[in-house]
BAFIMI-327278 format. One record per atom (N, C-alpha, C, O): residue in three letters; y, x, z. Coordinates in steps of 0.2 Angstrom, whole numbers, always signed. Atoms other than C-alpha are relative to their C-alpha. Layout:
REM BAFIMI-327278
    aa       v       u       w
   Ala       Y       X       Z
...
REM end
This chain:
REM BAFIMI-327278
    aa       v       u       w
   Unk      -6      +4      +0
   Unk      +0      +0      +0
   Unk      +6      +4      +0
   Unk      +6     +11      +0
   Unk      -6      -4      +3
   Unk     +17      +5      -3
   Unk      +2      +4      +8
   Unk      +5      +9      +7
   Unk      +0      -3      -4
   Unk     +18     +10     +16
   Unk      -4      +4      +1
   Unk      -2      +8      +5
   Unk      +8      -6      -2
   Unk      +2     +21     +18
   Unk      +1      +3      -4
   Unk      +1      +8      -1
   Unk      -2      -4      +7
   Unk      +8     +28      +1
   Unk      +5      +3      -2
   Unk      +6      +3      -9
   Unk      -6      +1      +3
   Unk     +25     +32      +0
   Unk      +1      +4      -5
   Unk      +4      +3     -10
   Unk      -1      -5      +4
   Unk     +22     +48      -8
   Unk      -4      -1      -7
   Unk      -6      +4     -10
   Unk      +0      +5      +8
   Unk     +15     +36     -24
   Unk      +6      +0      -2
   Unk      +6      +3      -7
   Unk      -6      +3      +4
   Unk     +31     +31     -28
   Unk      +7      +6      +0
   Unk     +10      +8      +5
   Unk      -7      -4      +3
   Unk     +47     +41     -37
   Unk      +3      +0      +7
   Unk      +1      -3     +11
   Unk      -6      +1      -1
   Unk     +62     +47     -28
   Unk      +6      +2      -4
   Unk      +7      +8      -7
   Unk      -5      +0      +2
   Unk     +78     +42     -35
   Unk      +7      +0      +4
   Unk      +9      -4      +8
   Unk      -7      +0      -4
   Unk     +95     +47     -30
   Unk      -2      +2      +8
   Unk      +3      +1     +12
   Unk      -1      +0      -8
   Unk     +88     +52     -13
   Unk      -3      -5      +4
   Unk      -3      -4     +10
   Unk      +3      +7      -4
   Unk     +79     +35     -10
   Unk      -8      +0      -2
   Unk     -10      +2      -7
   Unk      +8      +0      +1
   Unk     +61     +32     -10
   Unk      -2      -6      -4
   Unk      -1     -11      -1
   Unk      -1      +5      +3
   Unk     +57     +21     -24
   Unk      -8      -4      +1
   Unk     -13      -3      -2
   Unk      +5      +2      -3
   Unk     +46     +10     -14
   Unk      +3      -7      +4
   Unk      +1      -8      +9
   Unk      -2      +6      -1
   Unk     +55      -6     -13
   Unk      -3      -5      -3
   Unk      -9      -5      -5
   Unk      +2      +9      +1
   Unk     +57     -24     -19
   Unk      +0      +3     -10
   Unk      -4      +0     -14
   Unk      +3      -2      +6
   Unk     +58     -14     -37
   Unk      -2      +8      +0
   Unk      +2     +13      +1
   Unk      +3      -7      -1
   Unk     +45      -1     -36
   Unk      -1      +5      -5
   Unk      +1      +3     -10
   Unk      -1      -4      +6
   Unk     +44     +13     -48
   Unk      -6      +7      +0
   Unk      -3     +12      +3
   Unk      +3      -6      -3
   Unk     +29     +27     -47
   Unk      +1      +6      -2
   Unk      +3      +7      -7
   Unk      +0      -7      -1
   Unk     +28     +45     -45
   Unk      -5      +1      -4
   Unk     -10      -3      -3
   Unk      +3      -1      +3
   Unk     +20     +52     -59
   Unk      -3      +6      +0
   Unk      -8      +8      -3
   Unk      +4      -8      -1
   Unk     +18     +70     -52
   Unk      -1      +0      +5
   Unk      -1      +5      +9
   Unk      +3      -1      -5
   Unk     +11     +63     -38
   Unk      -8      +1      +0
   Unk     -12      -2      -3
   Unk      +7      -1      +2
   Unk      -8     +71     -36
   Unk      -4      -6      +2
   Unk      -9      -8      -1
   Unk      +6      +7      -2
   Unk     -13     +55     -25
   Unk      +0      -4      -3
   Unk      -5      -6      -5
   Unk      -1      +6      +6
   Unk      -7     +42     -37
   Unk      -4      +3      -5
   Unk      -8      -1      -8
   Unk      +6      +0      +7
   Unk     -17     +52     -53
   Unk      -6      -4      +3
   Unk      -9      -8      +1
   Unk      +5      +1      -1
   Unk     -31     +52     -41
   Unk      -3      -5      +3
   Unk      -9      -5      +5
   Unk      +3      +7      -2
   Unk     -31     +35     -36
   Unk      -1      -2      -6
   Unk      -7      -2      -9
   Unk      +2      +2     +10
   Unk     -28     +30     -56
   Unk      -6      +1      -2
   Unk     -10      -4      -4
   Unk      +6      -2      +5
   Unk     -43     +39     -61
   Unk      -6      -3      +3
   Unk     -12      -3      +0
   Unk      +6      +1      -3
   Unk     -54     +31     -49
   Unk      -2      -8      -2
   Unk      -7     -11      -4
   Unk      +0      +6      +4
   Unk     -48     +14     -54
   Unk      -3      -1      -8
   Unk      -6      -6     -10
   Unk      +2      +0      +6
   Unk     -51     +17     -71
   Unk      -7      +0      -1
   Unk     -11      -4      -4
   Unk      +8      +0      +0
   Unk     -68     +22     -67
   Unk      -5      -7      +3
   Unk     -10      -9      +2
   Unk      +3      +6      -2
   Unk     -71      +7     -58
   Unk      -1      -3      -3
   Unk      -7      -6      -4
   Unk      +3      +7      +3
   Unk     -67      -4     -71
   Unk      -4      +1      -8
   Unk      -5      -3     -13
   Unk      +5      -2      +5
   Unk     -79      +7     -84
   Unk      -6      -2      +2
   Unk     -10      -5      -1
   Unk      +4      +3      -2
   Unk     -92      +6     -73
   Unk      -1      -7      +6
   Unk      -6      -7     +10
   Unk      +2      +7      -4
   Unk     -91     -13     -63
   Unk      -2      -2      -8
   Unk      -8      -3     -10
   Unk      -1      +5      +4
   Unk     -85     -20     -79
   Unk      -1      +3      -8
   Unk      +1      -2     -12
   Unk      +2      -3      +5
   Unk     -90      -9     -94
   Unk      +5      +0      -7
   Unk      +4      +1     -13
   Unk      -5      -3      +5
   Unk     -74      -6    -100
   Unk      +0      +4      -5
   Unk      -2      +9      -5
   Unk      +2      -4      +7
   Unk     -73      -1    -117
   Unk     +10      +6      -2
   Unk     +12     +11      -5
   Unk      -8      -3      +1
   Unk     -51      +2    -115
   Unk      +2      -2      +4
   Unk      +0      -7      +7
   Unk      -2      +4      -6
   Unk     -40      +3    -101
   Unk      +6      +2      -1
   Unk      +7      +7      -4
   Unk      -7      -1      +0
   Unk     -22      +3    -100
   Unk      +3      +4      +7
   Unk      +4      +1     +12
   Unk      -4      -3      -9
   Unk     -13     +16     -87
   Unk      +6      -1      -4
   Unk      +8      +5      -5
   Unk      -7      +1      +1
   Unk      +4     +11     -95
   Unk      +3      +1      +8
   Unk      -1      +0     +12
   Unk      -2      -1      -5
   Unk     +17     +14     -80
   Unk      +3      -6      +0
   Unk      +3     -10      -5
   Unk      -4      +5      -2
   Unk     +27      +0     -72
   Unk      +7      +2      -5
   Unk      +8      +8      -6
   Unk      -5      +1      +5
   Unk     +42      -5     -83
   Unk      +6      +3      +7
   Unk      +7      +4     +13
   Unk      -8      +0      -3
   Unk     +61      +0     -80
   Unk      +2      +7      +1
   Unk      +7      +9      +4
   Unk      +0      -8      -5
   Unk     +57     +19     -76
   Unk      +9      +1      -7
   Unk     +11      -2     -12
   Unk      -6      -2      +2
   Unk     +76     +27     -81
   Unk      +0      +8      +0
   Unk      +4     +11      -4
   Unk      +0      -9      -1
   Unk     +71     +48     -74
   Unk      -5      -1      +3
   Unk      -8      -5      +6
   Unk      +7      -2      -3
   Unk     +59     +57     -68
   Unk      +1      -1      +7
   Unk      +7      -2      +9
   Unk      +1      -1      -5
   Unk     +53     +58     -50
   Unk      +5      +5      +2
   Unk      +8      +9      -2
   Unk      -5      -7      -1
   Unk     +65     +71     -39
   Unk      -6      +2      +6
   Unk      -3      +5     +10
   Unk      +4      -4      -2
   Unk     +49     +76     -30
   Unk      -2      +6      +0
   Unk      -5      +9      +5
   Unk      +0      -7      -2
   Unk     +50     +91     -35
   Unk      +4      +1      -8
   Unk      +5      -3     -12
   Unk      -5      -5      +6
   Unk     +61    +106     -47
   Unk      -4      -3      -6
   Unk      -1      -6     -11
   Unk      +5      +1      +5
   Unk     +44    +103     -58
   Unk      -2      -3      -3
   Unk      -6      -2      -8
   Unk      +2      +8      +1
   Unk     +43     +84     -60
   Unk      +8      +2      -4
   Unk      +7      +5      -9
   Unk      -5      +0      +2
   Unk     +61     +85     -64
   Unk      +3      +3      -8
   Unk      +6      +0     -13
   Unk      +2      -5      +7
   Unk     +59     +98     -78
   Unk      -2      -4      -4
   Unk      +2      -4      -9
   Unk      +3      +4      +6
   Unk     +50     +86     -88
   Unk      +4      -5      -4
   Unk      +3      -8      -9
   Unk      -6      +4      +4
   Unk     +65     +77     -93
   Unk      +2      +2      -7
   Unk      +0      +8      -9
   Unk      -1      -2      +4
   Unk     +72     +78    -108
   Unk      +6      -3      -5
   Unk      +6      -4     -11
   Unk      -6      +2      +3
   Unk     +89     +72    -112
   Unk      +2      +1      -6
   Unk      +6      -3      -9
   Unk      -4      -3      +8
   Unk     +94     +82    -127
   Unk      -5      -6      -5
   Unk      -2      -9      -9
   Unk      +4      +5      +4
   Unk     +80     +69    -136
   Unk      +2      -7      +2
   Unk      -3     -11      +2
   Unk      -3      +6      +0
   Unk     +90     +54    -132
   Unk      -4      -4      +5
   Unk      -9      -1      +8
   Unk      +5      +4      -5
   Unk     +84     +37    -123
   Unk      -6      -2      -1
   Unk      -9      -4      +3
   Unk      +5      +3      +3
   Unk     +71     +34    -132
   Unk      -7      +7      +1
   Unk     -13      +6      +0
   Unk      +4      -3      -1
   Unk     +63     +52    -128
   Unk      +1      +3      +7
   Unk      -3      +7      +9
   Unk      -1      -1      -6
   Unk     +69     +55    -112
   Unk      -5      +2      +7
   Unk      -6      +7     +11
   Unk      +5      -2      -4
   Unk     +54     +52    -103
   Unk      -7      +2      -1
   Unk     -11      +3      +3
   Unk      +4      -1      +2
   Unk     +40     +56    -114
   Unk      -7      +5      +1
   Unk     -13      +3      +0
   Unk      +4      -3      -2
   Unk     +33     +71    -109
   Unk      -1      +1      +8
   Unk      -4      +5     +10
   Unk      +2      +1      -7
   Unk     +35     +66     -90
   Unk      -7      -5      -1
   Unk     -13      -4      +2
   Unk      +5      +5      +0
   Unk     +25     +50     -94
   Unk      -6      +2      -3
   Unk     -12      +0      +0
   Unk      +6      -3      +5
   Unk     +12     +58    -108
   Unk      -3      +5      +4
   Unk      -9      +5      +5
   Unk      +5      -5      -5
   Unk      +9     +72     -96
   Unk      -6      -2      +4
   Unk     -11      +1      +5
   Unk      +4      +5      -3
   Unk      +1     +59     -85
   Unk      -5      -2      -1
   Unk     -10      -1      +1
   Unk      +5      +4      +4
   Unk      -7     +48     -96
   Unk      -4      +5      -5
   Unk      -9      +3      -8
   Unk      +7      -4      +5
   Unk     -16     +63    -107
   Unk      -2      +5      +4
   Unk      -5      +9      +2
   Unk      +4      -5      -4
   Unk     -22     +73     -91
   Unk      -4      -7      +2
   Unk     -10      -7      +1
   Unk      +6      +4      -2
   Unk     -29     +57     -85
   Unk      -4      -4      -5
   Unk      -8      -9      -3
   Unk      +5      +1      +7
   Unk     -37     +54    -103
   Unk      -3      +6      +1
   Unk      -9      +7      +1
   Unk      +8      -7      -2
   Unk     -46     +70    -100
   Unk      -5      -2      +3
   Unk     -11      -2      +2
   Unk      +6      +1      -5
   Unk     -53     +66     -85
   Unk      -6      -6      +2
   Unk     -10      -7      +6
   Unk      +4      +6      +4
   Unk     -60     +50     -93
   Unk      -3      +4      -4
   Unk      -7      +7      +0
   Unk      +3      -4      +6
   Unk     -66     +59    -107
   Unk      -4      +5      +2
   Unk      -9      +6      -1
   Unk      +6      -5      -1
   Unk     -75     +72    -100
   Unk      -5      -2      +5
   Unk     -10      +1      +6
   Unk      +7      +3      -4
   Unk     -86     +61     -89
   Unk      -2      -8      -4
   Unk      -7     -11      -1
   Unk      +3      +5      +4
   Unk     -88     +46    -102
   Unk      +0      +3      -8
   Unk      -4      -1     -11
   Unk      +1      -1      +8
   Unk     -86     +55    -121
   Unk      +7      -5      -1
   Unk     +10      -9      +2
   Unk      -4      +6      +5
   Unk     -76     +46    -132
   Unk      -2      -7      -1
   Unk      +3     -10      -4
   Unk      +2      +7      +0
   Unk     -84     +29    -132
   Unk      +5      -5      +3
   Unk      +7     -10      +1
   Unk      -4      +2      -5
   Unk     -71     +26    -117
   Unk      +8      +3      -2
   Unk     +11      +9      -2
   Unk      -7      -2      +1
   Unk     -53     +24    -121
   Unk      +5      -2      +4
   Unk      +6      -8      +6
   Unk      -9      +0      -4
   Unk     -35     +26    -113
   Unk      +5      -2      -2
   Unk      +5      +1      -7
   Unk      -3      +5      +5
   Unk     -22     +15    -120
   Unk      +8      +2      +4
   Unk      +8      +4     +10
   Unk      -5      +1      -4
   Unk      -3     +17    -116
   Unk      +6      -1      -6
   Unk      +5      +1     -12
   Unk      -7      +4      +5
   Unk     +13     +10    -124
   Unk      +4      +9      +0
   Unk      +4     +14      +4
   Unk      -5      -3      +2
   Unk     +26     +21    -133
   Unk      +6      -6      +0
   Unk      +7     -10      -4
   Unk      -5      +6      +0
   Unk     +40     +10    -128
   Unk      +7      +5      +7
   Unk      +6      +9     +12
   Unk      -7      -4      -2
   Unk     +59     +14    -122
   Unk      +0      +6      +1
   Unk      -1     +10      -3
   Unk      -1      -8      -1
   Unk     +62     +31    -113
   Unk      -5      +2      -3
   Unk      -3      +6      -6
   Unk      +5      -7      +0
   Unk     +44     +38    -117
   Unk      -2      -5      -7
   Unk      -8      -6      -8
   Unk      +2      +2      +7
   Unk     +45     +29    -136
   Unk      -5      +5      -5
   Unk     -10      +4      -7
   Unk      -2      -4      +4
   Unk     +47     +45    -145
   Unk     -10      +6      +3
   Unk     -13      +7      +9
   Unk      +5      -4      -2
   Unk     +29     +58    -145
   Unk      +3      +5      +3
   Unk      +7      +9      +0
   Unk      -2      -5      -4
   Unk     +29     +71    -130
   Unk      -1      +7      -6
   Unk      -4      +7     -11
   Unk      +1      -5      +1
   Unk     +32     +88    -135
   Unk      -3      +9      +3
   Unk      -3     +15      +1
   Unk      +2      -5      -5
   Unk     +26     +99    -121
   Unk      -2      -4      +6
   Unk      +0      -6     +12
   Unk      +8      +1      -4
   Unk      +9     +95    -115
   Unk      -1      +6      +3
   Unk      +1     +11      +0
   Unk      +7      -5      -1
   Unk      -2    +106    -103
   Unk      -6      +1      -4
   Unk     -10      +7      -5
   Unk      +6      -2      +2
   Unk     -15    +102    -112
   Unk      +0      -4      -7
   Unk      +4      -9      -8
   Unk      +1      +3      +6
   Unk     -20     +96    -130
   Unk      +1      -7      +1
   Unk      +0      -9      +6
   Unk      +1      +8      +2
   Unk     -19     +78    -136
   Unk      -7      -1      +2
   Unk     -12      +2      -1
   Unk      +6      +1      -2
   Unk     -35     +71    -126
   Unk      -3      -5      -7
   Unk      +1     -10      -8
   Unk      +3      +1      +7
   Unk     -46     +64    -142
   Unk      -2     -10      +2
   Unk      -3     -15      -2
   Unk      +0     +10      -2
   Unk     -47     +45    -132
   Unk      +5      +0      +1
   Unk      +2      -1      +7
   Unk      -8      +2      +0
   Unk     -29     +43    -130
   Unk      +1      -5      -7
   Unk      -1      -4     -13
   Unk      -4      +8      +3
   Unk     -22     +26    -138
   Unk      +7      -2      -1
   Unk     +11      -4      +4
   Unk      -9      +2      -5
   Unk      -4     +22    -140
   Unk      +1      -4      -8
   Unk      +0      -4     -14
   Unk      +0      +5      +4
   Unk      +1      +6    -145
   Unk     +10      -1      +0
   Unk     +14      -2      +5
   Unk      -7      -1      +1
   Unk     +20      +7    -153
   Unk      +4     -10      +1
   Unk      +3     -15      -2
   Unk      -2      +5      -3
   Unk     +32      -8    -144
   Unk      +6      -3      -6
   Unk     +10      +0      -3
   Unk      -7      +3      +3
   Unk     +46     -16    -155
   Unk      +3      -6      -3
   Unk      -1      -8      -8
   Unk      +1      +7      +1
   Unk     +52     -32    -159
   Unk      +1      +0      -8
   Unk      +6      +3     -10
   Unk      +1      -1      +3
   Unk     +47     -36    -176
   Unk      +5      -3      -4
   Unk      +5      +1      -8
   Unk      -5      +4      +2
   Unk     +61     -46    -183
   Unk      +9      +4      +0
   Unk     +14      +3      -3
   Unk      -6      -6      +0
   Unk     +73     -30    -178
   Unk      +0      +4      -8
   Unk      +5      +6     -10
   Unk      -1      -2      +6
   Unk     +68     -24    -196
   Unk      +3      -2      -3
   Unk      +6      +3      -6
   Unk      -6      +3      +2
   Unk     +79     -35    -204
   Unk      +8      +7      -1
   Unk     +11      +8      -6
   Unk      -3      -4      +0
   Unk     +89     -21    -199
   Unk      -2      +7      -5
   Unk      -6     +11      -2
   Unk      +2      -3      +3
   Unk     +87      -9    -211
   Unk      -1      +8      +3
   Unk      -7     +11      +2
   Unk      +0      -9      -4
   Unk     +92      +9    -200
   Unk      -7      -3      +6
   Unk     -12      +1      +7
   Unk      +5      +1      -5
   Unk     +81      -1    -186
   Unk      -6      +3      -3
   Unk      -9      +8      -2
   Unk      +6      -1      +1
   Unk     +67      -3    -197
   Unk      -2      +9      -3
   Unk      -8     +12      -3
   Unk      +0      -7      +1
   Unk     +69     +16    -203
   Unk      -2      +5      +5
   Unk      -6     +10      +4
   Unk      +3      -4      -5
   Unk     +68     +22    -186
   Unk      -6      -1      +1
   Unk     -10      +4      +1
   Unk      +7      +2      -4
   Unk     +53     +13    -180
   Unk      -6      +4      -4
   Unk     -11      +7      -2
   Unk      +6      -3      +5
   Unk     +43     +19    -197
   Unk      +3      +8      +2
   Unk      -2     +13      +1
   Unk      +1      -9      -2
   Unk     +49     +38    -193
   Unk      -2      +2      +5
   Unk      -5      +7      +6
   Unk      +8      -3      -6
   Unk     +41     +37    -175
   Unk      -6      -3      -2
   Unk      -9      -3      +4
   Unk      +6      +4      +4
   Unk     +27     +28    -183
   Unk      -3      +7      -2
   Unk      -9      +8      -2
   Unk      +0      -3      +5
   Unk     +27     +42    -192
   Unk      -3      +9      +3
   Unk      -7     +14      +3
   Unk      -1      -8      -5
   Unk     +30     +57    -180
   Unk      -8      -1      +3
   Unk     -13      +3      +2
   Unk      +7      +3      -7
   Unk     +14     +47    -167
   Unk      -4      +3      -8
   Unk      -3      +9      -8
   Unk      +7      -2      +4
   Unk      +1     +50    -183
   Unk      +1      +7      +0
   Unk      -3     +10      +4
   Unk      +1      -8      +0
   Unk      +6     +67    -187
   Unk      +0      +5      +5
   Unk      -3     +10      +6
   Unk      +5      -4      -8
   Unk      +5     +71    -169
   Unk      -8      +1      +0
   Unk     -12      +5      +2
   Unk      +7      +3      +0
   Unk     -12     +63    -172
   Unk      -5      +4      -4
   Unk     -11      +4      -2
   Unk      +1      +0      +3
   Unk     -16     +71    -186
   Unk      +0      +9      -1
   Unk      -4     +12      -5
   Unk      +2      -9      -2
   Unk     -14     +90    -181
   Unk      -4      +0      +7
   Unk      -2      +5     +11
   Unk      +2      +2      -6
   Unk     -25     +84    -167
   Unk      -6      +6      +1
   Unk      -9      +3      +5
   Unk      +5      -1      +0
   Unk     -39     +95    -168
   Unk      -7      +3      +4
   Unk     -12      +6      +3
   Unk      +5      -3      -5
   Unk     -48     +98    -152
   Unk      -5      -5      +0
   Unk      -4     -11      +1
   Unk      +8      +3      -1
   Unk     -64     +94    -151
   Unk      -1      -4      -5
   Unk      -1      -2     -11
   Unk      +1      +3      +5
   Unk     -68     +80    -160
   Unk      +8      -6      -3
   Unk      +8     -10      -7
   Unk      -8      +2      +4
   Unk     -48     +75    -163
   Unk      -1      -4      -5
   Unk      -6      -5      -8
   Unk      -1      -1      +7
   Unk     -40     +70    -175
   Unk      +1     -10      -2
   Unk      +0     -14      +3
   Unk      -1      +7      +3
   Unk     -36     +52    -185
   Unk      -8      -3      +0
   Unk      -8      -8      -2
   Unk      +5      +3      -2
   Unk     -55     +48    -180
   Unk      -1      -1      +7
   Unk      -5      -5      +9
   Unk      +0      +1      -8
   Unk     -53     +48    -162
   Unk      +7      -5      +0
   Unk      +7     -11      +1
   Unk      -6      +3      -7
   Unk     -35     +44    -155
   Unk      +2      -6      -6
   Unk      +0      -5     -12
   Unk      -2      +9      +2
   Unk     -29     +27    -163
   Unk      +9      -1      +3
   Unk     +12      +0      +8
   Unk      -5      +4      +0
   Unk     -12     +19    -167
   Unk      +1      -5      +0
   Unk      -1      -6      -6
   Unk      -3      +8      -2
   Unk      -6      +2    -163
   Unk      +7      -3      -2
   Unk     +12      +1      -4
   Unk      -6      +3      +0
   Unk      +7     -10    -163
   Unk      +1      -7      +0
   Unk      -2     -11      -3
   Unk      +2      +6      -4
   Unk     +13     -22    -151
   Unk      +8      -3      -2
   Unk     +13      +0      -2
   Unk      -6      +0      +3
   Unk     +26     -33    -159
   Unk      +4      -6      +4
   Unk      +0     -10      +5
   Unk      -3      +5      -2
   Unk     +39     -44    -151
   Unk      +1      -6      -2
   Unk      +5      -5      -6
   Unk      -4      +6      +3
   Unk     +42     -62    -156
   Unk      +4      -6      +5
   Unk      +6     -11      +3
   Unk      -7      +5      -5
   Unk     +53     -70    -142
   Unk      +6      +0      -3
   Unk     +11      +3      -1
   Unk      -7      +2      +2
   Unk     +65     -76    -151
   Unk      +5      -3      +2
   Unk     +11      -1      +3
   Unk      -1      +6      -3
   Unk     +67     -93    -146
   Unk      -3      +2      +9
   Unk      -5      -2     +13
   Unk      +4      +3      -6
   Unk     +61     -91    -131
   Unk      +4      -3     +10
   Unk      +9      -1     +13
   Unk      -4      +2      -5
   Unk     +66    -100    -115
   Unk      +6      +1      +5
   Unk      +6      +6      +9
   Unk      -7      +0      +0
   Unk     +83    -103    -110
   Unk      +4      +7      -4
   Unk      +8     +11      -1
   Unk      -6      -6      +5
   Unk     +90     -90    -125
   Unk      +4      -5      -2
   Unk      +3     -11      -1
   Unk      -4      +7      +6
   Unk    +103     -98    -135
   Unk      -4      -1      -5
   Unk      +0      -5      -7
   Unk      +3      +5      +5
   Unk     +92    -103    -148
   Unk      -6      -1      +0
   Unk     -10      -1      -5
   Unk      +4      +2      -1
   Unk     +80    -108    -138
   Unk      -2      -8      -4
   Unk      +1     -13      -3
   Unk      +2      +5      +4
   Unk     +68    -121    -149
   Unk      +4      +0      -8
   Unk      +3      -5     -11
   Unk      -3      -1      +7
   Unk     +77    -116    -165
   Unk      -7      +5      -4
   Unk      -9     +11      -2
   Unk      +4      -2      +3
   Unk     +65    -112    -178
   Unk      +3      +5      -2
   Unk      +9      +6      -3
   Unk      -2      -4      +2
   Unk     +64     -95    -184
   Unk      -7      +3      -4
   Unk     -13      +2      -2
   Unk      +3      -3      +3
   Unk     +54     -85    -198
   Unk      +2      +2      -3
   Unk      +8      +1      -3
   Unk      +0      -8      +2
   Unk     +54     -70    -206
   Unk      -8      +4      -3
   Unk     -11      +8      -1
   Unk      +6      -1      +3
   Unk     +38     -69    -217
   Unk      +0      +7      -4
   Unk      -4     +11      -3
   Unk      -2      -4      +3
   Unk     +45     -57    -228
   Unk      +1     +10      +2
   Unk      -1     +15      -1
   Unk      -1      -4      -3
   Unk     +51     -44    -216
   Unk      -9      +2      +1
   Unk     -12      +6      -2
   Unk      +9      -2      -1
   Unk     +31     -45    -207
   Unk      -3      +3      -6
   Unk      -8      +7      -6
   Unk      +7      -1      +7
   Unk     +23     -43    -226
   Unk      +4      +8      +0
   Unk      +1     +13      -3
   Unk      -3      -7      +3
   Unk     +36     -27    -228
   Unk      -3      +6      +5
   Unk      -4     +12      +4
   Unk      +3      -5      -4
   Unk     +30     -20    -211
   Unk      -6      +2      +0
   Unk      -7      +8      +0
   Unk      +7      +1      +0
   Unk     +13     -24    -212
   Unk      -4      +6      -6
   Unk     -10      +8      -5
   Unk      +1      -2      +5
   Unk     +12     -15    -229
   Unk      +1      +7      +2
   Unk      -2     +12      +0
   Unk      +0      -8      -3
   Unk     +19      +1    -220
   Unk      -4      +1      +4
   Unk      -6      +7      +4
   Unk      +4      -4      -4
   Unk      +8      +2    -209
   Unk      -7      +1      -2
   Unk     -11      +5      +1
   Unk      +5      -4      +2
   Unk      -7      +1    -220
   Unk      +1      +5      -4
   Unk      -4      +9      -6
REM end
């Protein structure tokens, strides 16, 4: 619990981010190694085939838990990559530790979405070959023409991380790309809530990119 565990969760500004909006420490050793055992649980209870350690939403910086948690920041790479190789560091040490006791059969799933959008660029260790990332963005943003450019050049960057992958059994037959698309448009109490909206055109232009 958030009391037994404080040193789970971030400090921000000096404060323990272990309130009413919680935020976890990512270079905490207890929280991996609580993670990894959940993971395992629900491979072996439930014969999970994929599991999502995505982090709780809203993260803004790293941990100040320490000089080294801190490091991992990366501002000169804007908002969008900000946190990436704090968060990737996390989630491909603890796709390892899946992977070397299940194989690849067993995969690790996590969102490329706001600060940690963008692919990390200084890993400890190689892209782990069950590592999963499912790219976030609201689908109807293409309309935008610059939008839609950006999305397909990290789209773009995620593969070719992918695709110089080559440890072990690496590579565009292991790690997998997704994409998880927003359609709230309408959705309750927006201003145009209940107002019909399509965009067939846009989806068939996306859809076409991504095969």
């Amino acid at each position: 619990t958030k009391s037994e565990h404080p040193e789970y969760y971030s400090i921000r500004d000096d404060i323990r981010m272990n309130g009413s909006n919680p935020e976890p420490d990512l270079c905490s050793p207890g929280l991996f190694a609580e993670n990894v055992l959940y993971v395992k649980a629900l491979i072996d209870l439930y014969n999970a085939t994929m599991v999502s350690v995505m982090p709780s939403d809203g993260f803004t910086g790293a941990s100040e838990s320490s000089p080294e948690c801190l490091a991992r920041e990366t501002p000169e790479r804007g908002d969008q990559g900000l946190l990436s190789d704090y968060v990737f560091e996390y989630v491909n040490n603890l796709s390892w530790e899946i992977y070397e006791d299940y194989g690849i059969d067993r995969k690790i799933l996590c969102a490329a979405y706001t600060t940690y959008l963008l692919p990390p660029q200084n890993l400890s260790r190689p892209l782990a070959p069950n590592l999963q990332i499912v790219l976030t963005k609201w689908r109807s943003d293409n309309a935008d023409e610059a939008t839609k450019d950006f999305y397909e050049n990290v789209s773009n960057q995620w593969l070719e991380l992918f695709s110089t992958n080559d440890n072990l059994t690496g590579g565009v037959e292991t790690n997998k790309f997704y994409t998880y698309d927003y359609y709230l448009i309408n959705f309750w109490e927006s201003t145009t809530e209940s107002v019909a909206a399509y965009f067939p055109h846009i989806i068939e232009e996306d859809l076409r990119f991504l095969e």
